[in-house]
N, C-alpha and C positions, 0 to 999 in steps of 0.2 A: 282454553285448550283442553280437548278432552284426553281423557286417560288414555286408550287408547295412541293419541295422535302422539302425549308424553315417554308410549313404551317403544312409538316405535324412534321416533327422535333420541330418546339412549340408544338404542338397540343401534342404529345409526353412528353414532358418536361413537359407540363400545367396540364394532366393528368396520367402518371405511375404511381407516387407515391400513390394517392389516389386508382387507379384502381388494384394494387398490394397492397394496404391493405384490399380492399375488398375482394375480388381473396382470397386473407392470411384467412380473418376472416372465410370463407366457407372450406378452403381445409387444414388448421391448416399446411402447410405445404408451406416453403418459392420458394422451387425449382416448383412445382406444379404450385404457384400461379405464379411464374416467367412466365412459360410456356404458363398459359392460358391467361396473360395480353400481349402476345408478338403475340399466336394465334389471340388476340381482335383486335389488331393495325393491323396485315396483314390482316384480314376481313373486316377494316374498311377501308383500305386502297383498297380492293377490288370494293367495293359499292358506291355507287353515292349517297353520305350523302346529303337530301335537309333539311334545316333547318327547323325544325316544334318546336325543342324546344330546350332547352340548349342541346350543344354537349356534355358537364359532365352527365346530365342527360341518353342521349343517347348511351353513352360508359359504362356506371356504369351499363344500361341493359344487354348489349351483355356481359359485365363479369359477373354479375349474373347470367344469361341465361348458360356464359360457364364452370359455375362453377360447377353450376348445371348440367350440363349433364357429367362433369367428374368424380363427387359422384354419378351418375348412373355407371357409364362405368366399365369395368371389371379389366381395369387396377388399379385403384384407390380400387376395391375390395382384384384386387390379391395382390396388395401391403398391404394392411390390413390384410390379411390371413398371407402374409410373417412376418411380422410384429409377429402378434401373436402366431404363429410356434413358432419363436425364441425366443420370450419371455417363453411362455410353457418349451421350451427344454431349455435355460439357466434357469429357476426355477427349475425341475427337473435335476436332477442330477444321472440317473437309473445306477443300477448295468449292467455291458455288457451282463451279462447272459439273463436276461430282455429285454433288446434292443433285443438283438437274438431273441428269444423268442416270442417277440411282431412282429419283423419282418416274421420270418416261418410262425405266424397266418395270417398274413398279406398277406404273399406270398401265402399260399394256400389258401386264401379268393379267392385272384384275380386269380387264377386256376381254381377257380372252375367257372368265367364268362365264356359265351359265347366267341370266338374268337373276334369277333364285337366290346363288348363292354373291353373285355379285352387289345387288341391293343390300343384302345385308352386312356383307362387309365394308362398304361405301357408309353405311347408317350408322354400323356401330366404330369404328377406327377414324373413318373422318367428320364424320356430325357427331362424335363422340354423344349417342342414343345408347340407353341401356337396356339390358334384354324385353324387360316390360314395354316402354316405348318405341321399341321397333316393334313388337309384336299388336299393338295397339296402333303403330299407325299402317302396316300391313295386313293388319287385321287378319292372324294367325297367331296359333297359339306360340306359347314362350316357349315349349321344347321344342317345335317345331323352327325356331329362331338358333335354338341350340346346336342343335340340329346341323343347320344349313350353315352357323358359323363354324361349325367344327370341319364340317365336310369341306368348306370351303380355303380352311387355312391346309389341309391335306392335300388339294389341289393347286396350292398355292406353294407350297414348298418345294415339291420338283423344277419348277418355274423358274421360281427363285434361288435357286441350289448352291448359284456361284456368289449371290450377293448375301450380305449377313443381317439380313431386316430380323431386329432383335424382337419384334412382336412375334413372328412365327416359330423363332428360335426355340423361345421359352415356354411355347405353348406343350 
């Protein structure tokens, strides 16, 4: 084992623990923080760290900094939306008739979009496809997916006004 690979494996041991409870306390979520404290150490292991101040002090930014930008990120969103779906639909308990029902409105809300916008809310809500994957199999860019998803749940929500479809809800 070279020196190096010895400094960083302390540096490691000297810090995860703390840096994984920080990571925890921001993302309330242990697999999460797992990820962004293992993201910190391959960044940290990227960069040319010159000593200006404690290296704890130093490491506990870049997991702040990464935690923070995961509670922006769409994943950490879309897992919150999953989240609350399922909780929603295990509290309610609808009769099938209703489900039917809420679903026909549903389907001919999204009939009545443009082509545009209706492809890609079909791709991404029911072929559960992520912004990159519709944009690659439309062959269009990814804002332009952004785009047409955003616009498309604004014309979806008049639509649907009286029914409480918790995707558009929370958007």
């Amino acid at each position: 084992m070279t020196k190096i690979n010895r400094e960083i494996e302390f540096i490691f041991d000297e810090h995860a623990e703390h840096l994984l409870q920080l990571a925890y306390f921001y993302t309330k979520d242990r697999y999460s923080a797992e990820d962004i404290v293992q993201e910190v150490f391959i960044k940290f292991m990227d960069i040319n760290y010159e000593e200006r101040g404690t290296l704890r002090a130093f490491l506990s930014r870049m997991t702040i900094n990464k935690s923070k930008d995961y509670l922006k990120s769409w994943t950490y969103k879309k897992i919150q939306l999953k989240e609350k779906w399922s909780f929603v639909k295990a509290k309610k308990k609808k009769d099938p008739m209703l489900i039917s029902d809420e679903r026909n409105l549903i389907g001919k809300a999204i009939l009545e979009l443009p082509l545009d916008y209706r492809e890609v809310i079909i791709l991404y809500y029911f072929q559960e496809m992520n912004v990159a994957e519709i944009a690659l199999t439309l062959e269009i860019p990814e804002n332009t997916v952004k785009t047409r998803l955003r616009r498309a749940r604004e014309k979806l929500k008049p639509l649907l006004q009286e029914e409480e479809w918790e995707v558009l809800v929370n958007e």
